[in-house]
N, C-alpha and C positions, 0 to 999 in steps of 0.2 A: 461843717466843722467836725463832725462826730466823726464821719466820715473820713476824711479827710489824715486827723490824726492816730488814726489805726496804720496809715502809711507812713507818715514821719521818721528818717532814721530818729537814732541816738542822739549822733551831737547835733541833730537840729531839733529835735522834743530835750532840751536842757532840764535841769531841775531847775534854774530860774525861768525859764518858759512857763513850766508846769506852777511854778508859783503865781506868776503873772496871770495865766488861765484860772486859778485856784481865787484869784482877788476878782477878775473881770468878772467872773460865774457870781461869785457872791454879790453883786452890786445888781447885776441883770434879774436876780432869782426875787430881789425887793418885790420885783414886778410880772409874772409867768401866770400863764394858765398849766393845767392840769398836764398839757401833754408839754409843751415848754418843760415844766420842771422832770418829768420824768426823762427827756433827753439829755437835758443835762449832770443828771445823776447818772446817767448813761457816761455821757462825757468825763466826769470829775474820776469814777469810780474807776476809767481806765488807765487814769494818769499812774506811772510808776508809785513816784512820790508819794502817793494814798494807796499802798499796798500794804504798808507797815500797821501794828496793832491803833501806833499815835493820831497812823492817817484816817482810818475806818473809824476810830474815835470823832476826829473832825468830822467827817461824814454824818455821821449819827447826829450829832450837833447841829448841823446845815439839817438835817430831814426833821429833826424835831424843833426847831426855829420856825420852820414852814408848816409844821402842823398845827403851830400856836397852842401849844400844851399848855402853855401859864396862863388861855381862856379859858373861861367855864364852857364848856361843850352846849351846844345846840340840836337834842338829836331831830327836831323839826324843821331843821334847815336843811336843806338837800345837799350846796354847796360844803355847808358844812362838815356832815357826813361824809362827802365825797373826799375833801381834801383830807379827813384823817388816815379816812382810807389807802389812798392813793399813797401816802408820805409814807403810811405802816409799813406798804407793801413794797417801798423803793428802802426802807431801813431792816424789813424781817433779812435776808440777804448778807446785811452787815455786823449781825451779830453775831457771836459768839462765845467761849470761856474767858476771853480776855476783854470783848469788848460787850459788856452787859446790854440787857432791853431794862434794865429797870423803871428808866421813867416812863416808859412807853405803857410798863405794866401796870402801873400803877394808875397813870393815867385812865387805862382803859378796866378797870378791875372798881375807880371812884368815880369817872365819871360817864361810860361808857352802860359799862351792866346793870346799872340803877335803871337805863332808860330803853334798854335793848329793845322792847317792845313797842317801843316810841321812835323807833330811827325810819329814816322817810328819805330815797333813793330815786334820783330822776330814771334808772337804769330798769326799764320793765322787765318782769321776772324774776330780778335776782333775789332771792332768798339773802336780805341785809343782817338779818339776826346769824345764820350760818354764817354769811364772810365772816362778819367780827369776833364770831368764837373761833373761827378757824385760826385768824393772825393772833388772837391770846394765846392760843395755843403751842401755836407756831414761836411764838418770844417766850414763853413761858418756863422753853427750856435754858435760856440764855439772863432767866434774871438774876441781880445778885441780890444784897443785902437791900432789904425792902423796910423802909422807915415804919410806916405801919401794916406791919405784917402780921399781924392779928386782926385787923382791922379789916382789913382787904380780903384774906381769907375766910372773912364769915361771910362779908359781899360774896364772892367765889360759891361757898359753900352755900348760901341761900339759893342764890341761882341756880345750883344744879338743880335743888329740891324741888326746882319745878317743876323739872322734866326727868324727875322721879318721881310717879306716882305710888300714893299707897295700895294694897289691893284693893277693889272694890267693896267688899266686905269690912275690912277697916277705916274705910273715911265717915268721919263722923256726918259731914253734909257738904253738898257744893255738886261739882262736876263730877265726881269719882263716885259717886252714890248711885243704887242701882244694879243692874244685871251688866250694863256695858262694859266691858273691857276698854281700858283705858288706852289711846296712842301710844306705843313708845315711841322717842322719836330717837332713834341711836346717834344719830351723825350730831344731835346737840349734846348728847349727853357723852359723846368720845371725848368732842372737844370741849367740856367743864368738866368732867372728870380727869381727861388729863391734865389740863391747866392747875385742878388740884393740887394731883399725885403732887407735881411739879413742885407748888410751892407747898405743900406741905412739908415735903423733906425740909425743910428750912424751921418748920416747928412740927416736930412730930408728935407732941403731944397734946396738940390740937382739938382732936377728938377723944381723947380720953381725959383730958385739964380742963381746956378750954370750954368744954359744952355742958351744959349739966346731963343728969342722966334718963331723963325723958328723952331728952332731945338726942342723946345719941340713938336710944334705942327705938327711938322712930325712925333715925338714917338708918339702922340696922335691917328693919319690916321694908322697905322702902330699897335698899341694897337687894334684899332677900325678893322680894317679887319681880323686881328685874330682873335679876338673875336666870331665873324662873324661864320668862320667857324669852328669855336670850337663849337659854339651853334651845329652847323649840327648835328657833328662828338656825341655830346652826346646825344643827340637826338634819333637818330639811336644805337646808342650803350645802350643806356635804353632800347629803342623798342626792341634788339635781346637778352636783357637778361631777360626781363618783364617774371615774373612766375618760371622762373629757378631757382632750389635750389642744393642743396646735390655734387650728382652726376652728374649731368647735367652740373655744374659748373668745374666740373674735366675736362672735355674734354678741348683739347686741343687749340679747335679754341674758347673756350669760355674762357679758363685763358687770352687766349691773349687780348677778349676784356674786361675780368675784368681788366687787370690791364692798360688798354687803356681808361678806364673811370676812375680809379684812376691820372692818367696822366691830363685827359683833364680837372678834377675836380679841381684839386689843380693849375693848370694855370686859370683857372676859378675865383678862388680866388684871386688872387694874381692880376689877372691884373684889376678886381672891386676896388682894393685898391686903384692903379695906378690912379684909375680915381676919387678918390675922388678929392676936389679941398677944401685945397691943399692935395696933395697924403699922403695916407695914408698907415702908414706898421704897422699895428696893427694885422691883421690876422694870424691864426694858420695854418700851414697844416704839413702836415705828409710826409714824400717822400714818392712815387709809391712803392720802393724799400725796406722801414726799415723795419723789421722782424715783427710779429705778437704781439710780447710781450709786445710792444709800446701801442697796448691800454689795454692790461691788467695792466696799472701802476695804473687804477680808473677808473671807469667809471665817473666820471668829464670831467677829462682830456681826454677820448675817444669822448665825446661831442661835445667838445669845438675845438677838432680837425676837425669834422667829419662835425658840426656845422657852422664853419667858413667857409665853402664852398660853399654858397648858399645864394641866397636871404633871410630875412628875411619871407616871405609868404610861401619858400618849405620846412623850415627848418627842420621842423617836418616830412615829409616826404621823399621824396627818396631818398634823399644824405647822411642819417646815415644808410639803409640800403645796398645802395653801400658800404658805408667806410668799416661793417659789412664782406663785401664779398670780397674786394680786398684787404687786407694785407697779403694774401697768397702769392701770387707768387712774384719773385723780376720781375723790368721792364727793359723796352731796349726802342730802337726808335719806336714811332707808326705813321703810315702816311695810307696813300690813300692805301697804297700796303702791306698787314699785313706779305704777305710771309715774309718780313726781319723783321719781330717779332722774329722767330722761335729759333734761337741762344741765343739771346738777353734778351728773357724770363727768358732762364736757368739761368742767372744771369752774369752778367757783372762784379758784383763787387764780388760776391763771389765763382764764380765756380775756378776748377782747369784745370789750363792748362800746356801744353810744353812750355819750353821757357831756352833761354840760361843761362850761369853764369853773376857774375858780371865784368866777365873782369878783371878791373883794382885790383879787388881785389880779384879776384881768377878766374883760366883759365880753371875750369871743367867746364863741359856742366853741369845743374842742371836744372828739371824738380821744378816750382815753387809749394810751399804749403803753402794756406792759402785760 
């Protein structure tokens, strides 16, 4: 059928055809496994008739019905997990300025990053904490008016601080105490930093209202030592791509550190903001991860993206021709240890994997597609 109506003239794909397909889809969808539903979002989302902002509205509707938003989440349930996933990743797509992620956000901001550390993926390897900050991230830019948005932002905001450590020197006791240097793990902290940025514009007095003043000037020590070694990590990672073009950029220890200086660039940004006083979420960046065709919308808007990552003295120099060279590959987590790049390159958000049915709404085993 998918098939099929990609060939369809006009007056034989009617707009009451498309209606009549639009009812029959919604009656069959009661009942689908994982890869079932992803076909026919496939199906639905080609119909003209759901081209409009009203239709991609509906859409959004049909993918969060199926997500079962108005449960309380399970992150010990693998189906579970799966199906949130799965429905984010067939609605990230259909957002936009008109057509909000807000419950999506909210959803995943209350009941989502409470348990991040708790979520359990029949899908061996996948780095499950990274998907789900990746698609927050990914909606993040598309939320609108958020009922509790104070609320949700401290969630947001607690979470990063996890994967912001203090310097070793200043932790009073625990894991950070000691001679070791602590992980950074960038690829978490792109995608909860930006999902901030994001919704903080929404309340920007967040961090200077909202927090007392301990607690900002601890995210300050904690901004400030990552920074730190962020500085390093690009540092070094300009120095081992300095001169390299073409082919030289193909290999595979070199995708990893392009898209590891796209990572460390755009946390670059973003926490410069941070330190304005008062903080500022003005900056542009682009995810490590969004496809190539992002800056072919202008060359304006490839600037402006590419631009916003750097001091005002280098701007003209090396950070546009980075930006330039890293929309290639998608990214994963980069840290001190690049081997667990290797997976994580191939794409996180977009590769195909094995993975079960939905369970509760159908008992086949179903390999996912999308």
């Amino acid at each position: 059928l998918s098939t099929k109506l990609k060939t369809l003239p006009d007056e034989v794909l009617t707009k009451e055809v498309e209606e009549l397909i639009l009812t029959e889809s919604k009656k069959v969808l009661e009942d689908v496994t994982g890869e079932e539903f992803v076909l026919f979002m496939k199906i639905l989302s080609g119909l003209k008739s759901l081209q409009t902002v009203s239709g991609r509205q509906q859409l959004v509707e049909l993918v969060a019905e199926q997500a079962d938003l108005e449960q309380t989440f399970n992150p010990s349930d693998p189906d579970c997990v799966d199906r949130l996933l799965q429905c984010t990743r067939q609605a990230v797509p259909l957002f936009s300025k008109n057509v909000h992620s807000t419950r999506f956000v909210t959803y995943f901001c209350e009941q989502v990053l409470p348990n991040l550390s708790s979520l359990t993926t029949p899908v061996e390897g996948l780095d499950i904490q990274l998907e789900v900050l990746k698609l927050l991230a990914e909606m993040s830019s598309f939320c609108g008016d958020m009922e509790k948005l104070e609320t949700n932002l401290r969630k947001l905001f607690d979470k990063l601080l996890e994967y912001m450590p203090l310097p070793p020197e200043e932790a009073e006791n625990g894991e950070n105490a000691g001679n070791e240097e602590p992980k950074l793990q960038f690829s978490y902290v792109e995608c909860l930093l930006y999902s901030f940025h994001q919704l903080g514009r929404k309340l920007p007095d967040f961090l200077t209202a909202k927090l007392n003043a301990e607690k900002l000037k601890d995210f300050k020590i904690r901004l400030q030592y990552f920074a730190r070694g962020l500085q390093v990590y690009i540092r070094q990672l300009r120095l081992a791509l300095q001169g390299k073009t073409g082919e030289a950029l193909k290999t595979e220890e070199n995708k990893i550190k392009v898209v590891a200086l796209k990572i460390t660039n755009n946390i670059n940004v973003l926490i410069k903001d941070l330190f304005h006083i008062p903080p500022s979420y003005k900056s542009t960046v682009t995810l490590s991860w969004k496809p190539v065709q992002k800056v072919e919308i202008g060359q304006k808007r490839a600037n402006e993206d590419t631009t916003s990552g750097s001091p005002p003295k280098k701007s003209s120099a090396g950070p546009k021709r980075d930006a330039r060279q890293i929309y290639n590959p998608p990214s994963g987590k980069y840290s001190s240890n690049l081997s667990n790049f290797n997976y994580e390159q191939r794409g996180a958000f977009r590769g195909s994997r094995g993975g079960r049915g939905w369970g509760a709404r159908g008992n086949r085993s179903r390999g996912r597609l999308y």
